[in-house]
DSSP file (Angstrom, degrees, kcal/mol; ACC not computed):
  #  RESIDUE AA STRUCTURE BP1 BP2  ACC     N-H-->O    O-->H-N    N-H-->O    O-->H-N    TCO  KAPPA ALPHA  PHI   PSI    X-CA   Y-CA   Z-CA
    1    1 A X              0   0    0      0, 0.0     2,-0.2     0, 0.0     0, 0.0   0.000 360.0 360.0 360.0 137.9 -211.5   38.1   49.4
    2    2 A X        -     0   0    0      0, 0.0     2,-0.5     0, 0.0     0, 0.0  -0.606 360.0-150.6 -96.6 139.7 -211.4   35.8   46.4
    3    3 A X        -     0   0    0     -2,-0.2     2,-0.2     2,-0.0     0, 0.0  -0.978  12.9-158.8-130.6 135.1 -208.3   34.0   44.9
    4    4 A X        -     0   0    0     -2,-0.5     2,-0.3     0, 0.0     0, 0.0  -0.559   9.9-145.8 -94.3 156.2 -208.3   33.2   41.1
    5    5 A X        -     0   0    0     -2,-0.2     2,-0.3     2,-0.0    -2,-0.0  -0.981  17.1-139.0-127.4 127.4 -206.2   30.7   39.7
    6    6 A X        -     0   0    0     -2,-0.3     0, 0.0     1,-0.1     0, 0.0  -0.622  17.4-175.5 -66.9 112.9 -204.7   31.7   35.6
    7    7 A X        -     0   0    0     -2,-0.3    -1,-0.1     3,-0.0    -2,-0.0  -0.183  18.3-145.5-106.4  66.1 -204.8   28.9   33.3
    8    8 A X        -     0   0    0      2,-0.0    -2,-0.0     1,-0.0     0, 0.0   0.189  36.6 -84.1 -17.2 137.7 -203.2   30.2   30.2
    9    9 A X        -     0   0    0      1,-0.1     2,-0.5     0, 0.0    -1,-0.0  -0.080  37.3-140.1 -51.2 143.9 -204.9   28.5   26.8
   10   10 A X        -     0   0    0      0, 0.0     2,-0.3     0, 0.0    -1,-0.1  -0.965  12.5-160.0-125.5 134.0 -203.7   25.3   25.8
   11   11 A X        -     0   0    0     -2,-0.5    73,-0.5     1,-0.2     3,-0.2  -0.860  11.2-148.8-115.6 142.3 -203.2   24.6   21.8
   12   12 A X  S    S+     0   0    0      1,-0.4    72,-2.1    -2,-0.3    73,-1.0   0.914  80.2   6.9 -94.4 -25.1 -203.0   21.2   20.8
   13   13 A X  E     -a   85   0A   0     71,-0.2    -1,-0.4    70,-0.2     2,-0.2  -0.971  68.5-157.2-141.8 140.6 -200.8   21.7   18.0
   14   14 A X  E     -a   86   0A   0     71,-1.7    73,-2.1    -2,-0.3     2,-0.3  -0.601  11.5-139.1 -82.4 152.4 -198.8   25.0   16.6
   15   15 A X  E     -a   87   0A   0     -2,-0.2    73,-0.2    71,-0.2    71,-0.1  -0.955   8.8-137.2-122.5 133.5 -197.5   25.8   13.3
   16   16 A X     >  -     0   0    0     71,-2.2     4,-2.0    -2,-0.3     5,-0.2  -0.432  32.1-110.9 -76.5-178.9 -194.2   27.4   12.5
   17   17 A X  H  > S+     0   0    0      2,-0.2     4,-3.2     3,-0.2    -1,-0.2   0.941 125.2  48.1 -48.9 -47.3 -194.2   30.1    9.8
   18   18 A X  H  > S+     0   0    0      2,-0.3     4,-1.3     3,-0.2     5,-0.2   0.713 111.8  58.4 -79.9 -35.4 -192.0   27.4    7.2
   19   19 A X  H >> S+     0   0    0      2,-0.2     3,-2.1    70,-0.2     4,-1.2   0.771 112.9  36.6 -50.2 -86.3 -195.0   24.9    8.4
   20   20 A X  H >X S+     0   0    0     -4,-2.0     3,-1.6     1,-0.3     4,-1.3   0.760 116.5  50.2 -37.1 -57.5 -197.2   27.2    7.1
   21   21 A X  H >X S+     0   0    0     -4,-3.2     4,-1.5     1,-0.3     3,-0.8   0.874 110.0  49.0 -36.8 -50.8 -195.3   28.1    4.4
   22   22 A X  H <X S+     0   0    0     -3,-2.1     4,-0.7    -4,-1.3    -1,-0.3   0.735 115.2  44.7 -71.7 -27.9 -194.6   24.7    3.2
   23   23 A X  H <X S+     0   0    0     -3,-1.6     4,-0.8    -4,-1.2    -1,-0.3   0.501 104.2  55.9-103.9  -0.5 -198.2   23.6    3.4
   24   24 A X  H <X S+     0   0    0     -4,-1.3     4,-0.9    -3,-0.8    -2,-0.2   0.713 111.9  57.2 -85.6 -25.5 -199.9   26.5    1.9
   25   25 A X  H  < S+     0   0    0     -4,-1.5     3,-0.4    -5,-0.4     4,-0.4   0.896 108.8  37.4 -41.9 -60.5 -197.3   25.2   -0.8
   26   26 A X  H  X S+     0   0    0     -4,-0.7     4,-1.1     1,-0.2     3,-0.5   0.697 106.6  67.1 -98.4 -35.6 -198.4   21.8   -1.3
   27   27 A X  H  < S+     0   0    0     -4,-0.8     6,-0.3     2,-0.2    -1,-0.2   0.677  90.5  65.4 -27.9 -48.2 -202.1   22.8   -0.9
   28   28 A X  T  < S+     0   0    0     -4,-0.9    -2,-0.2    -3,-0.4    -1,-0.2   0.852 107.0  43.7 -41.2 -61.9 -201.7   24.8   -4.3
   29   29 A X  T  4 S+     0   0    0     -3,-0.5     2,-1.4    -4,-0.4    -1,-0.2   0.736 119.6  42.3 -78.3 -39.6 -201.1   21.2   -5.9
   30   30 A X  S >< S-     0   0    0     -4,-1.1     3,-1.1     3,-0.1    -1,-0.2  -0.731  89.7-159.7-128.1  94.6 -204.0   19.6   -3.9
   31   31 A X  T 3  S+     0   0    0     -2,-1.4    -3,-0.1     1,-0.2     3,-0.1  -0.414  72.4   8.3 -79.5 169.3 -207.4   22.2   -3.9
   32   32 A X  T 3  S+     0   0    0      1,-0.2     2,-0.4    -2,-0.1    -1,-0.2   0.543 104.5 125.7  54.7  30.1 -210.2   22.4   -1.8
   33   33 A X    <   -     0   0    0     -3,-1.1    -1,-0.2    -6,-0.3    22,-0.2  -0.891  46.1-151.9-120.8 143.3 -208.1   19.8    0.2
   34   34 A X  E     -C   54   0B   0     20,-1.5    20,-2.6    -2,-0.4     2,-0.4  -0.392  21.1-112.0-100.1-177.8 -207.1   20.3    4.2
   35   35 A X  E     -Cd  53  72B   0     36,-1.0    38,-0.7    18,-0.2     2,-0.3  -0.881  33.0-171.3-109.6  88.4 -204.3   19.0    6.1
   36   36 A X  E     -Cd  52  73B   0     16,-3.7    16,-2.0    -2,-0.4     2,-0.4  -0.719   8.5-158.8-120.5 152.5 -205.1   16.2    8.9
   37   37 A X  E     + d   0  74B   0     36,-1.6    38,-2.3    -2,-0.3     2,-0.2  -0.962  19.6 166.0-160.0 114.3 -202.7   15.1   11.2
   38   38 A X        -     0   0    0     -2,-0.4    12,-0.8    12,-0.3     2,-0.3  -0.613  23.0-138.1-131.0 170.1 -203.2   11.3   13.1
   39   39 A X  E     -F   49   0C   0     10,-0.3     2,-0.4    -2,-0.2    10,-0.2  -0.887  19.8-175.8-118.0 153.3 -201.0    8.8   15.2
   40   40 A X  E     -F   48   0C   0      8,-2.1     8,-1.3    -2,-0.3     6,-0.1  -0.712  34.5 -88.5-172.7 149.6 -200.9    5.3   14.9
   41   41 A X  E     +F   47   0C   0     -2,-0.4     6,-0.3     6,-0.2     2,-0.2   0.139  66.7 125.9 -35.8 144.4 -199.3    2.4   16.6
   42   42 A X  E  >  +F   46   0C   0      4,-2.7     4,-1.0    73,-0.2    73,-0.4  -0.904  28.2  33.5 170.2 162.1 -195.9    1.5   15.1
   43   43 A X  T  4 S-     0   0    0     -2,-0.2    -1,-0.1     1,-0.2     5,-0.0  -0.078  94.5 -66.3  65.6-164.7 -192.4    0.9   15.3
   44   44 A X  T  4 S+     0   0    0      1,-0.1    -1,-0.2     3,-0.1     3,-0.1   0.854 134.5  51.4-111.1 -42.8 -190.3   -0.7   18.1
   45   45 A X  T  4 S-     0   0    0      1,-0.1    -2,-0.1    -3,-0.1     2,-0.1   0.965 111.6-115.3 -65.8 -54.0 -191.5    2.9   20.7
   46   46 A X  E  < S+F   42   0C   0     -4,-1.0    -4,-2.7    70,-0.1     2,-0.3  -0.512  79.1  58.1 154.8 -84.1 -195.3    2.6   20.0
   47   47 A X  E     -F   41   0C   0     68,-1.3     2,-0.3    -6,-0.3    -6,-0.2  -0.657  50.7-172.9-138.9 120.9 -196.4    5.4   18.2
   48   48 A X  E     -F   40   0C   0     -8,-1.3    -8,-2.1    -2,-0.3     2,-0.6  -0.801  35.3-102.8-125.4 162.9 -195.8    7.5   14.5
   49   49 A X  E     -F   39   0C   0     64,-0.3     2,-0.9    -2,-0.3   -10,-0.3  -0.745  28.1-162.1 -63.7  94.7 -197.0   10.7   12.9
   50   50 A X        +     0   0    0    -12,-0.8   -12,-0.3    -2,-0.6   -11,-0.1  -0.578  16.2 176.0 -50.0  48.1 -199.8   10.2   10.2
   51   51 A X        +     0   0    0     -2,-0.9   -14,-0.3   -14,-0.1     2,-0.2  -0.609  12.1 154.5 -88.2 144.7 -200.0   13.4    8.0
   52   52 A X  E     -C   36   0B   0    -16,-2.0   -16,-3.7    -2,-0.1     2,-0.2  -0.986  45.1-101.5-175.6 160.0 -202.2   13.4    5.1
   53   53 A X  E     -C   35   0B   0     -2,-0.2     2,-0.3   -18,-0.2   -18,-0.2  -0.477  43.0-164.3 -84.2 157.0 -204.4   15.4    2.6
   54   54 A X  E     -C   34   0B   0    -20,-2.6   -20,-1.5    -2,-0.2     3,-0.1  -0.996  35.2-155.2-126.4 138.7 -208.2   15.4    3.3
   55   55 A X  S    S-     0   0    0     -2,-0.3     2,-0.3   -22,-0.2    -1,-0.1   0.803  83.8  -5.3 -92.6   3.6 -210.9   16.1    1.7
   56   56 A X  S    S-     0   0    0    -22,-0.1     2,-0.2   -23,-0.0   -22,-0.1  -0.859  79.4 -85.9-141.3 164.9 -213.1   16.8    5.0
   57   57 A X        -     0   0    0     -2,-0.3     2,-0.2     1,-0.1     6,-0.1  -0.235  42.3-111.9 -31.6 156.2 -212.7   16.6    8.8
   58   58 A X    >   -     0   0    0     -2,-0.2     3,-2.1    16,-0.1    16,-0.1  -0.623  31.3-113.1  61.8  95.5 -213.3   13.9   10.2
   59   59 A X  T 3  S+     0   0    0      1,-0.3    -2,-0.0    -2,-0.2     0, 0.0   0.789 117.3  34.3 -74.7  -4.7 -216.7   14.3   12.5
   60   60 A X  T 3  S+     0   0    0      2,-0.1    16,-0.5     0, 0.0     2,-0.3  -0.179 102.5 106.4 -99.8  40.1 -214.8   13.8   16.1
   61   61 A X  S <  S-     0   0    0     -3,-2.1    14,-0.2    14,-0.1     2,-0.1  -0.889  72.4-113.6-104.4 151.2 -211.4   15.7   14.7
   62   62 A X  E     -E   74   0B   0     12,-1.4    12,-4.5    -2,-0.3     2,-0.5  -0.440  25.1-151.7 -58.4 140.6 -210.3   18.9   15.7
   63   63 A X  E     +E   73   0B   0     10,-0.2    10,-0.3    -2,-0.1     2,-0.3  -0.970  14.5 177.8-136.7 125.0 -210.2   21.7   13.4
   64   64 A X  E     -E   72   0B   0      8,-2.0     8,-1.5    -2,-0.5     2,-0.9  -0.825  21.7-147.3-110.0 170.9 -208.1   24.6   13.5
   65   65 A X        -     0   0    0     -2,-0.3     6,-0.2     6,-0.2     3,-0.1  -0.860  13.6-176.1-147.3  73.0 -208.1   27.4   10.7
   66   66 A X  S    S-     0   0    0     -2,-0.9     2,-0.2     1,-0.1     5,-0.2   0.660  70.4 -37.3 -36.6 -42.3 -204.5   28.3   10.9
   67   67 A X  S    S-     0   0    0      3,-0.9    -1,-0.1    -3,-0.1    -3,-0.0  -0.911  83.7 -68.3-144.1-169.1 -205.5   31.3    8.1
   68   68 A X  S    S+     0   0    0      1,-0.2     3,-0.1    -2,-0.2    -2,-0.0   0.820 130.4  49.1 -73.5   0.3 -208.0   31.4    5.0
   69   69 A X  S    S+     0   0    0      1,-0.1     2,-0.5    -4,-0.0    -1,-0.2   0.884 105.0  42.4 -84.2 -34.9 -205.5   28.9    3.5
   70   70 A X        +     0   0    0    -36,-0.0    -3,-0.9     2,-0.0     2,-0.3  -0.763  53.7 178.4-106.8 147.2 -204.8   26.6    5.4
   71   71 A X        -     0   0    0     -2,-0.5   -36,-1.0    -6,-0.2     2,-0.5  -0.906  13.0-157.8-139.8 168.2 -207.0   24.5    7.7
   72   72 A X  E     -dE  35  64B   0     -8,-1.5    -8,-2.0    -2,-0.3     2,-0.3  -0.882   2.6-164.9-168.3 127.0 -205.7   21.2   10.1
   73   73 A X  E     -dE  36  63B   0    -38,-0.7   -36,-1.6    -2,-0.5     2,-0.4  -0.894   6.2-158.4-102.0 135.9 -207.8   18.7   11.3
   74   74 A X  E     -dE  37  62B   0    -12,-4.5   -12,-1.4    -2,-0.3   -36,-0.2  -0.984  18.1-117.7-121.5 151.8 -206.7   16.5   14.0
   75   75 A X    >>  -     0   0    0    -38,-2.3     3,-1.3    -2,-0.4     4,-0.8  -0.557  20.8-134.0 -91.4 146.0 -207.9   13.0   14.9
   76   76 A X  G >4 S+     0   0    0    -16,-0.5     3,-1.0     1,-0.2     4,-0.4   0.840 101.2  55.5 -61.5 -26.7 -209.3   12.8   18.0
   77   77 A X  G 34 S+     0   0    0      1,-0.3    -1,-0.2     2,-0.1     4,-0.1   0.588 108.7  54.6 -89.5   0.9 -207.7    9.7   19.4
   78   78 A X  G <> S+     0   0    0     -3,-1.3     4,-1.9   -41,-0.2     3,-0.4   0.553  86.0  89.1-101.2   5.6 -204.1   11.5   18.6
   79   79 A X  H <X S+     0   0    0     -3,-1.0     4,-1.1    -4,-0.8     3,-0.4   0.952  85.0  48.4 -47.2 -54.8 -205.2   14.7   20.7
   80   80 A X  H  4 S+     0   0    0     -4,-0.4    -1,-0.2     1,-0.3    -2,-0.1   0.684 117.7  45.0 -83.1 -18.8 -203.8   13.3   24.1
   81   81 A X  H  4 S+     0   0    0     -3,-0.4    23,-0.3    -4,-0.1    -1,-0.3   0.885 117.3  39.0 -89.1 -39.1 -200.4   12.5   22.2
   82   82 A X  H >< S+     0   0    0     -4,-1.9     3,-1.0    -3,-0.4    -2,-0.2   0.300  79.5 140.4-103.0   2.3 -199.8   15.6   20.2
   83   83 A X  T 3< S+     0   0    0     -4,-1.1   -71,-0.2     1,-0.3   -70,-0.2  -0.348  79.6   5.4 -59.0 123.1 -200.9   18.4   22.7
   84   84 A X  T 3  S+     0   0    0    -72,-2.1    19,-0.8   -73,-0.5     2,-0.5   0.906  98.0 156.8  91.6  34.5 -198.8   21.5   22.7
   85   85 A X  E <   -aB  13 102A   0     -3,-1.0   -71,-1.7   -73,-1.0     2,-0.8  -0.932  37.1-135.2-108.5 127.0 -196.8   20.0   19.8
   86   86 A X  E     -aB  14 101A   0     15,-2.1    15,-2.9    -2,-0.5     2,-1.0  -0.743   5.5-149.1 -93.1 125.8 -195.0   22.1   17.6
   87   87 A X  E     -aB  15 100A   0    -73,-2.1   -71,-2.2    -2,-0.8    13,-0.2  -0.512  21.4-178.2 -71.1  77.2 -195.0   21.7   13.6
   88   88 A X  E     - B   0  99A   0     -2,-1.0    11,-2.3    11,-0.7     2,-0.5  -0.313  22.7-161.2 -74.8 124.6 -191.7   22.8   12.2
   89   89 A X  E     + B   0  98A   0      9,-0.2     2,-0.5    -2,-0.1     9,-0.2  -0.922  33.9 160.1 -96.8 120.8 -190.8   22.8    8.1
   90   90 A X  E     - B   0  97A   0      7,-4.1     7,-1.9    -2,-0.5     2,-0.4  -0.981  34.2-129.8-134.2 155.8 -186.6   22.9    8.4
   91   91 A X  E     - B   0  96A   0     -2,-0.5     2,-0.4     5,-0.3     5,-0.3  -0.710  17.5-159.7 -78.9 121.1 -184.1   21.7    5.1
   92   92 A X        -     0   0    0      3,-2.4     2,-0.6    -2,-0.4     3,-0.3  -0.792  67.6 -42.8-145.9 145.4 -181.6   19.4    5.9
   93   93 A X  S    S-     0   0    0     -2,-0.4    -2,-0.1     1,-0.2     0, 0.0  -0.858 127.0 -32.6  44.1-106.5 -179.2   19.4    3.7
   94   94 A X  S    S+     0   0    0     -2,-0.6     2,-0.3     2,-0.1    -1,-0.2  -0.126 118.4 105.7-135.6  35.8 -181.6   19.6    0.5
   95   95 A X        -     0   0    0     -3,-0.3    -3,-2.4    -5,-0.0     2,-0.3  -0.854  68.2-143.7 -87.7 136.9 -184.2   17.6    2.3
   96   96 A X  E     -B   91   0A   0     -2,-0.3     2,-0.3    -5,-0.3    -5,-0.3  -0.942  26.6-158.3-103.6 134.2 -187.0   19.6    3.3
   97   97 A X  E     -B   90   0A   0     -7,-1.9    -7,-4.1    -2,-0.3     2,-0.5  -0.879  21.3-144.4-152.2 119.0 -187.9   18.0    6.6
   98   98 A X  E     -B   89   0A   0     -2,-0.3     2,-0.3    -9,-0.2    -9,-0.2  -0.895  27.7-169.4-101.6 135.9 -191.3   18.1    8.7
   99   99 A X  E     -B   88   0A   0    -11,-2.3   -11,-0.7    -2,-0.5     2,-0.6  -0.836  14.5-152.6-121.5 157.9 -190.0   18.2   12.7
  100  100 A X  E     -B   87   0A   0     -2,-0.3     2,-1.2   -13,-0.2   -13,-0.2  -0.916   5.2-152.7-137.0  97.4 -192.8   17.6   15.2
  101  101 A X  E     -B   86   0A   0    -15,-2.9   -15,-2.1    -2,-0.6     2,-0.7  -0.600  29.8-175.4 -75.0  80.0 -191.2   19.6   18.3
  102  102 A X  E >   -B   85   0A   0     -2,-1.2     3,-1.3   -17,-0.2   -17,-0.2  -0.805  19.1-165.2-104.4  85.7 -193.5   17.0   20.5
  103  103 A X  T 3  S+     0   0    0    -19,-0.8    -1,-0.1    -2,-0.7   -18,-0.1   0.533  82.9  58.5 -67.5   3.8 -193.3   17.8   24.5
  104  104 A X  T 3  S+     0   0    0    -23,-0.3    14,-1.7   -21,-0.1    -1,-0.2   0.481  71.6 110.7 -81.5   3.0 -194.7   14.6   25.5
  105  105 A X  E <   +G  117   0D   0     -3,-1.3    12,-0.2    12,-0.2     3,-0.1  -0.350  29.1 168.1 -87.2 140.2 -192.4   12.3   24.0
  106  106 A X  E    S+     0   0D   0     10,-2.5     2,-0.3     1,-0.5    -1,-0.2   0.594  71.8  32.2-115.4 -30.6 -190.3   10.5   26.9
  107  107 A X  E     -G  116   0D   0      9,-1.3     9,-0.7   -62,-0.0    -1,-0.5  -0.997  59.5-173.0-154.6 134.1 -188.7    7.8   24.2
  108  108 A X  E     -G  115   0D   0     -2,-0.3     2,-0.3     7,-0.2     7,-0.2  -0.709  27.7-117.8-109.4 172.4 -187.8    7.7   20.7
  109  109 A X    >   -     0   0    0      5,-0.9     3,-0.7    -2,-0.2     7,-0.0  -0.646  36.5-109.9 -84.7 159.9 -186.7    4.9   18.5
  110  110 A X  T 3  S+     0   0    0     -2,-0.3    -1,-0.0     1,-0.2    -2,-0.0   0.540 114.8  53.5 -72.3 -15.3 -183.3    5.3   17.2
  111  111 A X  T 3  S-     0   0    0      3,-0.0    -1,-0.2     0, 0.0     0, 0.0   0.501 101.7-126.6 -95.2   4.9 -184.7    5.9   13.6
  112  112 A X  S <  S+     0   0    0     -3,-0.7    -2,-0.1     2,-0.1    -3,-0.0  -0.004  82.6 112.6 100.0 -27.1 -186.9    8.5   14.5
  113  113 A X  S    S+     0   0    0     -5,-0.1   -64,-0.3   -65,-0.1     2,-0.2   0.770  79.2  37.9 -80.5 -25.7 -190.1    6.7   12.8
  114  114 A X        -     0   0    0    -66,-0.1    -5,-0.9   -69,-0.0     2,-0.3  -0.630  58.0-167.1-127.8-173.4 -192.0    6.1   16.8
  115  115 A X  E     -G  108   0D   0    -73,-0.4   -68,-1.3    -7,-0.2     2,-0.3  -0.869  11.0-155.6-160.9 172.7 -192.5    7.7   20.0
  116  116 A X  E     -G  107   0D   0     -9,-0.7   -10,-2.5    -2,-0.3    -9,-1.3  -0.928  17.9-154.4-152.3 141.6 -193.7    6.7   23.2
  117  117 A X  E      G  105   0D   0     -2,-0.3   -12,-0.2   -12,-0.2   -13,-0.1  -0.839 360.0 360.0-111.6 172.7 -195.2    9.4   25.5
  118  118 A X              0   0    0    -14,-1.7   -13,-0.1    -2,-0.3    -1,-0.0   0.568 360.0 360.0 -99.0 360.0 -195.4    9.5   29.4
């Protein structure tokens, strides 16, 4: 007798539907261009969200092909900070708002701009 162990798939980052929405949006504006998604040191926690048009990958980044519109690159040296992070579009008030529903984060700064993970 054998015993298996399950690991259910691990995504390094998700998109909500209003993600999608919002960036197939803004995409329109900016062709043939992807979506790539970085960290880099900052702020008084350590560490902020970089999002930004491309025109390519990156050759170490991850690419997912969310549908045939949209495509995400990620840089490799934010993988181990953003796994299993979800990418939220939400309004608030009559700001449209990108939320990075981030389960590594242990500490924020009090303006929101850095992170720290454990």
């Amino acid at each position: 007798m054998s015993v298996e162990t399950f690991v259910p798939p691990t995504s390094v980052i998700t998109l909500t539907d209003a993600a999608v929405k919002h960036f197939e949006k803004k995409l329109k504006t900016h062709q043939d261009k992807i979506v790539r998604l970085s960290t880099r040191v900052s702020g008084c926690t350590g560490y902020a969200y970089v999002l930004d048009f491309a025109d390519a990958a990156k050759a170490d980044d991850e690419v997912l092909d969310i549908n045939e519109n949209l495509t995400v690159a990620i840089s490799k040296d934010a993988l181990p900070l953003l796994k299993n992070t979800e990418i939220d579009y939400v309004m608030e008030g009559v700001n449209g708002v990108i939320k990075y529903n981030n389960p590594n984060v242990v500490d924020e700064c009090g303006c929101g701009e850095s992170f720290n993970i454990s």
